[in-house]
C-alpha positions in Angstrom: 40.9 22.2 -81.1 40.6 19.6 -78.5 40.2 22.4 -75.6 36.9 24.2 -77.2 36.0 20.4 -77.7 36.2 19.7 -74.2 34.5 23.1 -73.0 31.7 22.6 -75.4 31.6 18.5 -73.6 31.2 20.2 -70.2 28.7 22.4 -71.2 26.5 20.1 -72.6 27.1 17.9 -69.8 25.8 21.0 -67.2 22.5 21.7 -68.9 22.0 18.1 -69.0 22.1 18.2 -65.2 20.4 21.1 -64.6 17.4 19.8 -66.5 17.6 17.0 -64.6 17.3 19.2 -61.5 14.0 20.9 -62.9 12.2 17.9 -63.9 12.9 16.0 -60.0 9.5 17.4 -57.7 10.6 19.7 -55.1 10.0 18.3 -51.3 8.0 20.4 -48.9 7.8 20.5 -45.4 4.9 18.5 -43.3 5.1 20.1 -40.0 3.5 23.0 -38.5 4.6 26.5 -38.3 4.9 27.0 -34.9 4.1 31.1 -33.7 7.2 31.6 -31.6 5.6 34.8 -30.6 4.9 34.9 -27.2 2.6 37.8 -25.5 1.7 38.5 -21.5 -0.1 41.0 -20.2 -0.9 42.9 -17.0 -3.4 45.7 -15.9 -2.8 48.0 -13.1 -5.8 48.9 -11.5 -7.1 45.6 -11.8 -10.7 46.7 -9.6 -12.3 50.4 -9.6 -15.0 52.4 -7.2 -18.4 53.0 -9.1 -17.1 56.2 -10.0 -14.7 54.3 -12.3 -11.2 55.7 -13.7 -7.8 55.1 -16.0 -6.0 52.2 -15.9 -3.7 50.7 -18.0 -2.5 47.4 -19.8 1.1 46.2 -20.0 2.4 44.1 -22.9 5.4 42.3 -22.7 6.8 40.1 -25.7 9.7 40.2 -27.9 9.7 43.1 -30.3 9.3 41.6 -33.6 5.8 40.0 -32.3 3.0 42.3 -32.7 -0.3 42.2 -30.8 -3.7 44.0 -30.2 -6.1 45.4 -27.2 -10.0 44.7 -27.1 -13.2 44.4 -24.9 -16.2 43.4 -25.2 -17.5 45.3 -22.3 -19.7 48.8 -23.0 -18.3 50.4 -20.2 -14.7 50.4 -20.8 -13.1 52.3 -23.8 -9.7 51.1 -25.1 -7.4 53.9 -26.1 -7.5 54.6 -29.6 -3.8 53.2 -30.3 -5.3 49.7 -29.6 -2.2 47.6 -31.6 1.1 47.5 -31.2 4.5 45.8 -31.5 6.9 44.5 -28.8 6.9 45.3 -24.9 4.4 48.2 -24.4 1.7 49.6 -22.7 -2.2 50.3 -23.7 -4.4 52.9 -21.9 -8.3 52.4 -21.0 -10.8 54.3 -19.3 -13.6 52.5 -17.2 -16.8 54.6 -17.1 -18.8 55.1 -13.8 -21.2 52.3 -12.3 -24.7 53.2 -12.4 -26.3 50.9 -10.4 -25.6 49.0 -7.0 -24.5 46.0 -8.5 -21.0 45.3 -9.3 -19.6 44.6 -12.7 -16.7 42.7 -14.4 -15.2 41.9 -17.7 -11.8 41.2 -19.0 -9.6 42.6 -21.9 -7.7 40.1 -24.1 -4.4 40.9 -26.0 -4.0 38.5 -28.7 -4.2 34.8 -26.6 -3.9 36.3 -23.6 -6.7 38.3 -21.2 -6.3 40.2 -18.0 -9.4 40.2 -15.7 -11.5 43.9 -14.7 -13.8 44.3 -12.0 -15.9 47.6 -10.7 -17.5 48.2 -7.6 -21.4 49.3 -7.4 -22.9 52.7 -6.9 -23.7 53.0 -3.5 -27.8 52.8 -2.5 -28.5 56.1 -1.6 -32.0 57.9 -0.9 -33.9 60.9 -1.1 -37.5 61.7 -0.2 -39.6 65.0 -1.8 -40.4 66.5 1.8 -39.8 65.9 5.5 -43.0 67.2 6.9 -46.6 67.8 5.9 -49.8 68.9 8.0 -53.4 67.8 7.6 -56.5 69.0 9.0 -58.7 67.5 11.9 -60.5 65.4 9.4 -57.4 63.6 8.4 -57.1 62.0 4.4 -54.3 60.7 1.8 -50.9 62.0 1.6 -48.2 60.8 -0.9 -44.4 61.2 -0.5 -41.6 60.3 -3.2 -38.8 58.3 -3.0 -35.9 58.4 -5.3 -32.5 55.5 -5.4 -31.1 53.7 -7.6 -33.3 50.8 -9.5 -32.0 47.8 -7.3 -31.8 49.8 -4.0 -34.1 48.2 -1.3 -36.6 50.5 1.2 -39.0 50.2 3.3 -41.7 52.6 5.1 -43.4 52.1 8.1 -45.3 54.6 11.1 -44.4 54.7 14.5 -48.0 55.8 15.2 -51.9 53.8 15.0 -53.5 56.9 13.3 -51.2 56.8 9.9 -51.4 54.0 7.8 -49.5 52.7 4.3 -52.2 51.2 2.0 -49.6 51.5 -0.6 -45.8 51.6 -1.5 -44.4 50.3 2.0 -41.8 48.5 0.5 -40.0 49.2 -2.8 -36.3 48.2 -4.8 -36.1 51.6 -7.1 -37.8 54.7 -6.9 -41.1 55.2 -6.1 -44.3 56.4 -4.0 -45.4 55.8 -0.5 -49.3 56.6 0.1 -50.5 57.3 3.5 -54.0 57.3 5.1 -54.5 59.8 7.9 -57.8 59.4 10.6 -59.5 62.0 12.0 -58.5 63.5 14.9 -61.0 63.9 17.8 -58.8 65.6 20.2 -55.9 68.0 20.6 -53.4 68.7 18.4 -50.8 65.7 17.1 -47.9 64.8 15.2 -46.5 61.3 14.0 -43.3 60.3 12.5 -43.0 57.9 9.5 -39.9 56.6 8.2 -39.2 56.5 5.2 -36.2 54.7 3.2 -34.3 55.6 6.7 -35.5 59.3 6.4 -37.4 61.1 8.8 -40.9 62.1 7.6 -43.4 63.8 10.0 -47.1 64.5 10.1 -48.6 67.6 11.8 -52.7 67.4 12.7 -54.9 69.9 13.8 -56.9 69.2 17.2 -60.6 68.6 16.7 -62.4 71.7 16.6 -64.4 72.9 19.8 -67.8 71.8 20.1 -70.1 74.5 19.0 -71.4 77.1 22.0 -75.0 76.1 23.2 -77.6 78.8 22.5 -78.7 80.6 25.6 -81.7 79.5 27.2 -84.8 81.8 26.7 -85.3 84.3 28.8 -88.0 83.7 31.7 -91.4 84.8 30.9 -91.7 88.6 32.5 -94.0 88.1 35.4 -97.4 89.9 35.1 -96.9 93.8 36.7 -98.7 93.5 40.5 -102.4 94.3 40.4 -103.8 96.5 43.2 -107.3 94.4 43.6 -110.5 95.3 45.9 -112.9 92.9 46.5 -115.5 91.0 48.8 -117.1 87.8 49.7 -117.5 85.3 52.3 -114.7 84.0 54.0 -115.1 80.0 53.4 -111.8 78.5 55.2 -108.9 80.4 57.5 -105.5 79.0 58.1 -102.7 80.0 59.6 -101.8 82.3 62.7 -102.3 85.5 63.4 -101.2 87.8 62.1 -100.0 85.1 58.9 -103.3 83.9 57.5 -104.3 82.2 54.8 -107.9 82.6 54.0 -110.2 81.7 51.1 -112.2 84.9 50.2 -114.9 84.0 47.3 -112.8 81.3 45.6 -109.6 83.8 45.9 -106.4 83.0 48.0 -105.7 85.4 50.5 -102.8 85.9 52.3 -102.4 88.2 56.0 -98.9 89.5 57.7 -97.9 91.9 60.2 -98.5 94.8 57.6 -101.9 93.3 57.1 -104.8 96.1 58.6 -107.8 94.9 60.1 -110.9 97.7 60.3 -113.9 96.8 62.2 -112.4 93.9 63.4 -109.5 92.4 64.9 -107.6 89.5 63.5 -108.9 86.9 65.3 -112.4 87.6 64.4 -111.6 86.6 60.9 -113.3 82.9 60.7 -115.3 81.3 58.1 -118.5 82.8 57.2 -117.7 86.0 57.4 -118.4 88.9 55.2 -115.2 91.0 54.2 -113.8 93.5 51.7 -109.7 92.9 50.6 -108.0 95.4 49.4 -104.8 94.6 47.8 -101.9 93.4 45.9 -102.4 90.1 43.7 -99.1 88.6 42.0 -99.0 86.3 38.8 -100.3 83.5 40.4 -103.5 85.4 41.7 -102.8 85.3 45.8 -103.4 88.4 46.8 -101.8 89.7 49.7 -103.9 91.6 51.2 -103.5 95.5 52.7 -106.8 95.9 54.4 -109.2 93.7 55.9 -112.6 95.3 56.5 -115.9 93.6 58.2 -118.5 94.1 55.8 -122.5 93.6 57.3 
């Protein structure tokens, strides 16, 4: 009997101290949980051309810490197995740079980040033709540039006669107006360069002035006129046989062919009565055939 009296004593005497244990207030911890997980990255490429490219992250931490891959930047696309746990390795593509600027960013794994950069596009230009003519008369041409907005160009003739009113200078695509003059002589050309391009410019010579009419044609003499005549001789010149006599107001001229009937030559002196036969020309002289003595 004393035995199960002494086992019953102990087991009142254990529930006694295990409600005591329940009823005391349990004491928690006051100091942080520190994250023993440490992660460190890497990235091989770390730079890329502006055509851009794969490259890839490496993660290296113990392998019951996990971790995760991310960018803010538009132009690089994580892999689509972004997360992961212990050591490993992440896969990215970087897309090509459009403009001549360069670019960077960085990607961040967990705490850590591992820094991206990317060349820019290079400038490059085209123009939409290398050669254009004009007339004599000159006027406007326009020529077309094309680069990449942030590319710098200039324009600018090597000759006086072509001109830029407009679009000598520009940082992205655009137009370059030119002003031709007239051309007053013989056929030209002129270069104009254009965002480092050759650019030419053909003219036409002046045309030829126009042929002068020809002058009229000379007023057709009167035909000859066979005249006969007389009068009074009122004035002699001359020499025999060359005379020049005034016969009734009419010139009168005498050569070596001259006859002389009833007289001789150097009978012919003022006041004397003759009859002239002969040949009078547009300006009424007659020279005269036949010089007769008349009473």
């Amino acid at each position: 009997m004393r035995t199960r009296r002494g086992a019953v004593a102990f087991a009142i005497a254990m529930v006694g101290v295990v409600a005591a244990c329940t009823s005391t207030t349990q004491t928690l911890p006051t100091a942080p949980i520190i994250d023993k997980c440490q992660v460190s990255a890497s990235n091989a490429p770390t730079s890329f051309d502006a055509l851009g490219g794969l490259g890839t992250v490496m993660i290296t931490t113990t392998r019951d810490c996990t971790w995760s891959v991310a960018t803010t930047a538009s132009w690089v696309t994580i892999d689509a197995v972004n997360t992961g746990q212990g050591t490993g390795s992440v896969g990215y593509h970087v897309a090509s740079n459009p403009a001549p600027a360069a670019r960077s960013t960085s990607i961040s794994i967990g705490s850590d980040s591992v820094p991206l950069s990317q060349a820019g596009a290079p400038c490059r230009f085209s123009i939409s033709r290398n050669v254009d003519s004009v007339g004599s008369g000159g006027g406007r041409l326009s020529i077309d540039v094309t680069t990449l907005t942030g590319c710098n160009w200039t324009a600018s003739s090597a000759v006086g006669w072509i001109t830029i009113p407009a679009g000598a200078s520009g940082t992205a695509s655009g137009t370059v107006s030119m002003s031709v003059a007239a051309n007053a002589g013989i056929a030209r050309t002129g270069e104009v360069v254009i965002a480092g391009q050759n650019y030419s410019v053909n003219q036409a010579a002046a045309p030829s002035p126009p042929t002068p009419p020809p002058p009229p044609p000379a007023p057709t003499p009167p035909p000859a006129q066979h005249v006969n005549f007389t009068g009074t001789v009122s004035s002699v010149g001359g020499h025999c046989p060359s005379l020049s006599l005034n016969v009734g107001g009419r010139s009168v001229i005498t050569d070596g062919s001259t006859k002389f009937k009833h007289l001789k030559c150097e009978d012919v002196k003022s006041g004397l009565s003759v009859a002239i036969a002969g040949i009078a020309n547009a300006s009424g002289i007659v020279l005269a055939d036949e010089v007769d003595q008349t009473k």
